[in-house]
N, CA, C and O of each residue as an XYZ file, in Angstrom:
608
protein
N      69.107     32.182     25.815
C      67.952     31.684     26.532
C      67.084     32.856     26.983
O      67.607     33.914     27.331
N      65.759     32.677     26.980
C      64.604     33.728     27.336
C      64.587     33.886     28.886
O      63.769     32.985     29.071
N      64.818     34.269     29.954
C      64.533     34.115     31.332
C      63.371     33.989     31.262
O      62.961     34.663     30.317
N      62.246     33.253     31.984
C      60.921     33.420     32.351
C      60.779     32.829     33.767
O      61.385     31.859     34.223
N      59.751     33.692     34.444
C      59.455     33.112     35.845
C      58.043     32.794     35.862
O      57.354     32.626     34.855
N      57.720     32.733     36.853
C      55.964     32.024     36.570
C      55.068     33.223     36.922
O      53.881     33.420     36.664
N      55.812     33.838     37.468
C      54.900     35.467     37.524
C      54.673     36.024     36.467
O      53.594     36.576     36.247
N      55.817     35.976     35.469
C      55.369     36.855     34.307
C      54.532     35.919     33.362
O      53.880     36.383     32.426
N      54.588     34.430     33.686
C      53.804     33.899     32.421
C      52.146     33.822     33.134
O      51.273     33.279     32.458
N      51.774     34.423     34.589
C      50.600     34.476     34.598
C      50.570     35.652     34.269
O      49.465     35.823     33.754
N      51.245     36.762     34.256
C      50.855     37.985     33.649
C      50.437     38.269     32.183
O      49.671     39.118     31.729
N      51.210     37.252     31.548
C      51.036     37.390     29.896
C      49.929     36.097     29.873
O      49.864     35.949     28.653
N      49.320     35.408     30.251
C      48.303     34.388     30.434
C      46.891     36.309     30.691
O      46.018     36.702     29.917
N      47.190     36.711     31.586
C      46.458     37.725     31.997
C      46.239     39.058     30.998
O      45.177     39.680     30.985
N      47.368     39.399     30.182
C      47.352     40.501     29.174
C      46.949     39.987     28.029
O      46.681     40.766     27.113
N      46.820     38.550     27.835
C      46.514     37.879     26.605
C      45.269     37.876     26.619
O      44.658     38.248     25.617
N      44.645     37.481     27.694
C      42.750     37.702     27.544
C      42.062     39.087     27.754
O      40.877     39.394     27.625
N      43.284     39.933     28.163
C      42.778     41.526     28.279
C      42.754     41.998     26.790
O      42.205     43.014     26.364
N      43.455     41.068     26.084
C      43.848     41.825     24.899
C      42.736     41.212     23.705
O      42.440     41.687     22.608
N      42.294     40.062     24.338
C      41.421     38.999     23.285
C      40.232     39.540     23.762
O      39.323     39.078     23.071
N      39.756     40.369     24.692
C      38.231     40.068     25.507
C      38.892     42.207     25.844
O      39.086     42.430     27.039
N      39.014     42.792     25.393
C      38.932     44.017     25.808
C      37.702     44.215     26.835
O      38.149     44.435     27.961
N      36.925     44.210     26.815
C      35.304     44.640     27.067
C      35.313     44.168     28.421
O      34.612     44.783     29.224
N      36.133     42.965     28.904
C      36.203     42.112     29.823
C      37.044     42.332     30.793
O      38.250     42.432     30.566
N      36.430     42.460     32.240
C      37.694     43.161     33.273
C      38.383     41.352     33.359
O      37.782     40.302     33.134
N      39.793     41.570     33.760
C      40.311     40.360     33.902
C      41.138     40.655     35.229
O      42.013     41.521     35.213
N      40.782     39.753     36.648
C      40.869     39.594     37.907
C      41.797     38.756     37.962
O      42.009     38.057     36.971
N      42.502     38.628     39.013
C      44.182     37.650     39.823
C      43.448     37.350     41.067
O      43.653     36.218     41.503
N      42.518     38.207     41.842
C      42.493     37.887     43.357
C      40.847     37.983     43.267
O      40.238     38.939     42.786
N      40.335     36.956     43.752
C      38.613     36.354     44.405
C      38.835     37.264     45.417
O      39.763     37.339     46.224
N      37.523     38.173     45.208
C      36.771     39.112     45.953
C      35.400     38.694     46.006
O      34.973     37.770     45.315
N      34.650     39.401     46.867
C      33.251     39.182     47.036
C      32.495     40.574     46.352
O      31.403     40.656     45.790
N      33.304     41.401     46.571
C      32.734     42.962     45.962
C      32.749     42.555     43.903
O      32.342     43.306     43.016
N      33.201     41.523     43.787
C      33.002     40.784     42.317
C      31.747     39.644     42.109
O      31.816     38.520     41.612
N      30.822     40.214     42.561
C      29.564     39.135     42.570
C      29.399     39.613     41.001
O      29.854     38.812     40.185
N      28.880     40.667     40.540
C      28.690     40.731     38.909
C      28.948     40.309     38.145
O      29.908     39.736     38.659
N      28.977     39.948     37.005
C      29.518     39.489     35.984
C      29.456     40.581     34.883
O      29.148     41.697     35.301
N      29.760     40.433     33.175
C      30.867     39.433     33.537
C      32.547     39.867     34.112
O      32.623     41.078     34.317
N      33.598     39.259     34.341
C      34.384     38.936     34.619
C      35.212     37.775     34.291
O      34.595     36.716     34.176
N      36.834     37.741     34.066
C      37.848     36.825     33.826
C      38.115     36.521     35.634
O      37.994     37.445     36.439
N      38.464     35.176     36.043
C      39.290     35.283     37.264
C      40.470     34.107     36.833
O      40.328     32.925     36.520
N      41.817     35.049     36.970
C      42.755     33.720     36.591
C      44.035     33.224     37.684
O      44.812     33.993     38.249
N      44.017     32.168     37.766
C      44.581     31.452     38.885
C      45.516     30.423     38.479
O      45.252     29.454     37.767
N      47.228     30.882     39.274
C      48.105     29.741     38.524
C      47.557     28.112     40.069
O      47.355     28.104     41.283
N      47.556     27.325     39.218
C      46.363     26.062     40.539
C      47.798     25.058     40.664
O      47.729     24.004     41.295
N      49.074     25.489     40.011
C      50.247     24.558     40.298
C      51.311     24.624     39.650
O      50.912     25.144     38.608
N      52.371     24.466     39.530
C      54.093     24.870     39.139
C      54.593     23.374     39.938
O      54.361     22.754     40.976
N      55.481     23.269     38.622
C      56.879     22.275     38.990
C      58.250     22.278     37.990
O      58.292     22.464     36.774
N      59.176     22.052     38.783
C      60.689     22.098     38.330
C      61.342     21.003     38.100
O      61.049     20.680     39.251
N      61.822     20.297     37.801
C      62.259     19.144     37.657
C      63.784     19.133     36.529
O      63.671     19.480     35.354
N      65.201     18.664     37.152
C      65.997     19.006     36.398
C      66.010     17.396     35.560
O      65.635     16.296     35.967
N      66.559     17.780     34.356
C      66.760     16.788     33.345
C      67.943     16.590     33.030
O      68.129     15.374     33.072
N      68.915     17.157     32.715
C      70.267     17.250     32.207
C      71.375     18.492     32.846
O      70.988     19.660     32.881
N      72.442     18.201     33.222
C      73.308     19.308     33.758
C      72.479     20.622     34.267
O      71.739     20.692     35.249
N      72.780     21.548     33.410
C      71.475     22.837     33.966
C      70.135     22.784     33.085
O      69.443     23.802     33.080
N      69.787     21.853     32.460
C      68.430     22.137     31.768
C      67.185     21.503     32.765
O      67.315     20.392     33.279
N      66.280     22.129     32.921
C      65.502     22.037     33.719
C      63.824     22.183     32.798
O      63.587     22.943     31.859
N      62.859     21.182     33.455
C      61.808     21.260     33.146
C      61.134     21.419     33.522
O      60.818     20.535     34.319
N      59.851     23.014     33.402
C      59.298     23.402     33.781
C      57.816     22.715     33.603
O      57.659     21.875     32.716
N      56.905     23.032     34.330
C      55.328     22.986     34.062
C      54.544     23.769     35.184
O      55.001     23.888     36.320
N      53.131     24.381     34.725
C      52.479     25.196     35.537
C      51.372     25.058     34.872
O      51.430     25.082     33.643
N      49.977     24.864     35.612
C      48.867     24.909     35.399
C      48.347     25.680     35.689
O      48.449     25.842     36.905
N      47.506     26.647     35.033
C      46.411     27.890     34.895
C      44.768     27.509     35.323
O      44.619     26.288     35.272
N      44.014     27.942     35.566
C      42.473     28.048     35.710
C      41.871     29.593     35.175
O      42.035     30.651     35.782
N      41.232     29.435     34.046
C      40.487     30.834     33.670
C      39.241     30.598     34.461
O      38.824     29.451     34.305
N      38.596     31.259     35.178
C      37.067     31.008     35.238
C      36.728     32.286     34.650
O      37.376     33.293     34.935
N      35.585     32.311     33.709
C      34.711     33.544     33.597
C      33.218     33.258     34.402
O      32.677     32.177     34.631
N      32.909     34.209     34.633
C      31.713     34.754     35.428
C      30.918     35.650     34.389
O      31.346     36.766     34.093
N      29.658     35.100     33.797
C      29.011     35.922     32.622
C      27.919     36.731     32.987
O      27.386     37.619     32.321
N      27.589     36.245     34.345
C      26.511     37.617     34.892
C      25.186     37.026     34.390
O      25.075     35.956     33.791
N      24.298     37.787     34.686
C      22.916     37.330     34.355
C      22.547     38.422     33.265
O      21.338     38.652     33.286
N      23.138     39.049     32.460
C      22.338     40.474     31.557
C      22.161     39.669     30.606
O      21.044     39.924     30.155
N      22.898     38.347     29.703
C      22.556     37.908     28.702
C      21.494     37.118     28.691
O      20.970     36.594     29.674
N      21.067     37.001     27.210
C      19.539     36.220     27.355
C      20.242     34.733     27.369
O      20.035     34.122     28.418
N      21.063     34.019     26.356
C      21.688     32.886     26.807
C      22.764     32.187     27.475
O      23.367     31.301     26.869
N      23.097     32.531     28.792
C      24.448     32.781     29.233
C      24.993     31.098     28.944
O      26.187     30.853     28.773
N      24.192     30.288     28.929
C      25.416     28.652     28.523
C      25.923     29.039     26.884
O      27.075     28.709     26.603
N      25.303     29.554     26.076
C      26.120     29.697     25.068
C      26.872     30.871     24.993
O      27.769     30.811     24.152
N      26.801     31.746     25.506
C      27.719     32.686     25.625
C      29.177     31.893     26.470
O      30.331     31.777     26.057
N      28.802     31.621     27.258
C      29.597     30.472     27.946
C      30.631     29.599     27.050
O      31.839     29.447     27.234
N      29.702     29.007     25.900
C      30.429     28.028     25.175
C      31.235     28.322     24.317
O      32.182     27.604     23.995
N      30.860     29.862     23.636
C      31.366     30.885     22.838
C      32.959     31.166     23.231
O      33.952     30.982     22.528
N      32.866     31.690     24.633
C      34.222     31.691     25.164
C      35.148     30.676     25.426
O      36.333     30.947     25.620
N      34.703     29.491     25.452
C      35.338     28.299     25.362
C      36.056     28.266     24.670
O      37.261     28.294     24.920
N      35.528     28.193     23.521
C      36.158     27.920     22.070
C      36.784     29.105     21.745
O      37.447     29.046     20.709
N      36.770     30.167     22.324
C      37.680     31.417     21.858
C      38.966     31.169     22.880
O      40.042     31.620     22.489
N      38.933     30.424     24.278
C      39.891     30.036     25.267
C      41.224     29.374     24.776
O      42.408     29.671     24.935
N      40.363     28.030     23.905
C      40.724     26.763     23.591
C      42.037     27.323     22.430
O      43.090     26.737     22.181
N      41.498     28.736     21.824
C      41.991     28.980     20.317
C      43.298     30.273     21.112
O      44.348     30.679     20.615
N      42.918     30.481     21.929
C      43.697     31.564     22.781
C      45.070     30.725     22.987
O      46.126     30.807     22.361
N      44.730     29.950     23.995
C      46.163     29.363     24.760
C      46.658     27.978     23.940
O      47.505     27.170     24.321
N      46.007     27.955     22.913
C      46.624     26.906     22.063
C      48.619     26.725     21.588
O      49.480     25.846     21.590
N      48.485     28.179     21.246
C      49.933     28.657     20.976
C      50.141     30.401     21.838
O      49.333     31.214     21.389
N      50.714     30.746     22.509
C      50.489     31.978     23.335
C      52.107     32.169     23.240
O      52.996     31.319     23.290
N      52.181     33.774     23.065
C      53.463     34.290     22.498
C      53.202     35.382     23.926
O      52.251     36.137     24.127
N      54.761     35.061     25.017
C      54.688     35.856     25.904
C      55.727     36.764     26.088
O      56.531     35.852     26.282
N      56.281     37.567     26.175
C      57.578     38.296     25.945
C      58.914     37.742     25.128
O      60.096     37.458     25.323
N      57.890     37.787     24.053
C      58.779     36.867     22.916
C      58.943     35.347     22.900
O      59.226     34.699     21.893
N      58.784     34.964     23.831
C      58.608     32.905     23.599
C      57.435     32.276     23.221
O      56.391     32.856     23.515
N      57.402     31.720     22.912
C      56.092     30.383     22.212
C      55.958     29.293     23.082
O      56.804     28.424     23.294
N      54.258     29.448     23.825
C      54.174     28.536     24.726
C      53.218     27.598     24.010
O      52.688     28.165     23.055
N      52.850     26.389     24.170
C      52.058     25.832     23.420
C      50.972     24.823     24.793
O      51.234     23.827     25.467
N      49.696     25.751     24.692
C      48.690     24.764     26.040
C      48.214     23.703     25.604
O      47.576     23.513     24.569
N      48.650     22.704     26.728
C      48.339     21.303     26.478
C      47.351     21.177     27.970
O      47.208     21.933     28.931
N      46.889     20.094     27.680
C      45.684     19.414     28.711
C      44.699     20.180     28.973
O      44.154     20.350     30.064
N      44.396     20.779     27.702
C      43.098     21.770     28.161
C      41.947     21.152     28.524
O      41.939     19.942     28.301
N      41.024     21.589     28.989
C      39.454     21.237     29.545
C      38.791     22.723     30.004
O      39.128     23.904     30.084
N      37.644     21.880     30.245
C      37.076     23.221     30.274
C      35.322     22.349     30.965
O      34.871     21.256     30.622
N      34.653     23.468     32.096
C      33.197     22.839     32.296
C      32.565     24.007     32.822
O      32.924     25.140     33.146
N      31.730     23.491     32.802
C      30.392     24.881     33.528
C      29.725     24.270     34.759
O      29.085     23.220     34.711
N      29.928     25.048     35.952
C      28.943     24.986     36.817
C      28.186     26.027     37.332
O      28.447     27.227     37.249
N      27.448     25.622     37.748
C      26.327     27.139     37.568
C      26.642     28.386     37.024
O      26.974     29.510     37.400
N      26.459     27.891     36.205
C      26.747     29.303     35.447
C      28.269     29.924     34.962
O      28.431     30.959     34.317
N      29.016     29.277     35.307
C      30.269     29.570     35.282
C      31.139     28.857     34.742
O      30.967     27.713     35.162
N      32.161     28.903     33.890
C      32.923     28.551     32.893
C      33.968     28.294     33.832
O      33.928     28.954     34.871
N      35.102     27.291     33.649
C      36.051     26.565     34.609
C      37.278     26.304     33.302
O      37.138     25.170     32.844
N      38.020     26.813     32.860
C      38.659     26.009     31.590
C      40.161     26.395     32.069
O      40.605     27.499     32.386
N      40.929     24.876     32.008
C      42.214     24.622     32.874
C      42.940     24.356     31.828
O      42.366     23.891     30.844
N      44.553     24.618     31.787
C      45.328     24.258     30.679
C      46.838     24.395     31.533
O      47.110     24.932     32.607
N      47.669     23.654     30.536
C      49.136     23.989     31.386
C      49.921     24.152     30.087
O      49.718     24.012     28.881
N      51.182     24.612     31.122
C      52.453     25.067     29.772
C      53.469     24.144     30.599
O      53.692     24.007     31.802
N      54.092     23.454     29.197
C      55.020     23.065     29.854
C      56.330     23.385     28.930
O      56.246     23.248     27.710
N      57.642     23.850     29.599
C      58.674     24.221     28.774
C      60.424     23.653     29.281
O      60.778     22.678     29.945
N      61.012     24.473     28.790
C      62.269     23.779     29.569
C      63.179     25.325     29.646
O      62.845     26.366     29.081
N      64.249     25.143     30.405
C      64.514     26.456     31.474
C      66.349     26.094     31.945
O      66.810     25.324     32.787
N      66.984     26.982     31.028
C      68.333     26.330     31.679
C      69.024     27.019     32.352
O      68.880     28.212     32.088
N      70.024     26.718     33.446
C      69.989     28.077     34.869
C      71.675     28.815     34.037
O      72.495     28.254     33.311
N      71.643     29.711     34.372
C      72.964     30.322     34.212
C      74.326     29.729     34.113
O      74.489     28.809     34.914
N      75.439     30.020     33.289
C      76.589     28.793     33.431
C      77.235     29.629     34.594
O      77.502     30.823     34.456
N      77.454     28.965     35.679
C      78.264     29.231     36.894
C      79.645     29.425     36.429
O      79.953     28.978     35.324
N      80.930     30.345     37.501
C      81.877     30.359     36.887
C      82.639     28.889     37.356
O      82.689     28.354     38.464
N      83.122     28.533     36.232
C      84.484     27.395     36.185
C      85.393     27.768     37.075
O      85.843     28.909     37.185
N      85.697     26.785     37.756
C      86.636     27.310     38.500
C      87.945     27.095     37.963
O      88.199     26.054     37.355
N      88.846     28.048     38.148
C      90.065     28.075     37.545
C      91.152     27.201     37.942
O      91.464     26.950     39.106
N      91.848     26.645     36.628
C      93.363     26.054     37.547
C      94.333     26.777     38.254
O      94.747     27.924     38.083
N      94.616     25.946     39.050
C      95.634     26.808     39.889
C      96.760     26.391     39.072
O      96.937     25.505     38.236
N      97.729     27.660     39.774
C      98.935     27.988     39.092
C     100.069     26.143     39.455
O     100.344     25.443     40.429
N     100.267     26.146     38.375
C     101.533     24.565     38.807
C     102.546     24.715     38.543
O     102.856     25.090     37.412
N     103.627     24.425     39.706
C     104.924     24.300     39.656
C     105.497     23.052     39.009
O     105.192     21.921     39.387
N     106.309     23.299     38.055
C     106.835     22.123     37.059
C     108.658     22.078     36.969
O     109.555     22.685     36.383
N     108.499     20.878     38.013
C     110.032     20.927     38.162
C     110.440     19.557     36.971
O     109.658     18.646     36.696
N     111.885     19.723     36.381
C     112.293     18.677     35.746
C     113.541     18.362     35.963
O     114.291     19.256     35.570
N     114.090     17.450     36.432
C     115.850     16.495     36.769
C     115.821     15.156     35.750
O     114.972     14.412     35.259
N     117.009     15.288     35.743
C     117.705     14.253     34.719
C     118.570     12.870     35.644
O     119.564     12.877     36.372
N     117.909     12.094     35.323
C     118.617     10.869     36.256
C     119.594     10.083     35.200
O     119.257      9.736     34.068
N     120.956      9.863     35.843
C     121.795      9.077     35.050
C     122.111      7.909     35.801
O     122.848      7.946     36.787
N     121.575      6.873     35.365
C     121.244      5.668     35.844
C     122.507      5.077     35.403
O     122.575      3.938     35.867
N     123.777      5.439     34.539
C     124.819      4.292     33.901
C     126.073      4.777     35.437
O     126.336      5.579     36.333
N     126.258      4.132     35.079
C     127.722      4.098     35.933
C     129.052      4.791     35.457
O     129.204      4.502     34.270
N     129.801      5.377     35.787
C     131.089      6.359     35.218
C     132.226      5.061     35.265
O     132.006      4.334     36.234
N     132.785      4.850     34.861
C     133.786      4.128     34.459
C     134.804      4.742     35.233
O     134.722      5.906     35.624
N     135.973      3.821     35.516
C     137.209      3.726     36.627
C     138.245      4.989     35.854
O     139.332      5.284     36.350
């Protein structure tokens, strides 16, 4: 089994668009000294655990990319839309320290100016086998019963 925690899959959610968008600073924490554009800002918006079977457990966590495209371009809604569809093609299948996540429930919208595109992973997660506890040692006694009678 792969260990994964939800820290590292926003990190590889985070090295994956550093790596798709070089050019592009990619942000974890809303600042105000980030009024410019452009900019990535990515935000895990929810996590859940839920066990299914003995130790197998099912994970899910929802992401939020927003980009921030700034005002330097002459068309920022299609630049906008551009990244969409490079988002959509990003987290479709995403390979994070060796596992294969596959984003489902994507969407994606623009408000002023700004790109909003949400997706989740959902996987399954099985916890460590605990130790068995051992039998204890058993004492095994055996007697012979003679149930006939001895004769006179």
């Amino acid at each position: 089994m792969i260990e994964v925690s939800f820290s590292a899959l926003l990190d590889g959610v985070m090295r994956s668009l550093a790596e798709r968008f070089p050019e592009i600073p990619v942000h974890r924490e809303k600042s105000e000294q980030k009024a410019e554009g452009p900019y990535f800002y990515v935000e895990m918006l929810k996590a859940s655990q839920e066990q299914e079977l003995n130790r197998r457990y099912h994970r899910a966590c929802s992401f939020q990319v927003q980009f921030v495209s700034g005002t330097t371009t002459q068309s920022p809604n299609m630049r906008v839309d551009d990244i969409a569809e490079h988002l959509y093609e990003l987290f479709r299948e995403l390979d994070i320290d060796g596992a294969r996540y596959m984003g489902t429930q994507m969407k994606h919208e623009v408000r002023d100016g700004v790109l909003f595109f949400d997706f989740s992973f959902h996987f399954l997660v099985w916890l460590p086998a605990g130790a068995e506890p051992k039998m204890q040692t058993l004492k095994e006694e055996e007697s012979l019963k003679n149930d006939s009678k001895k004769g006179s």
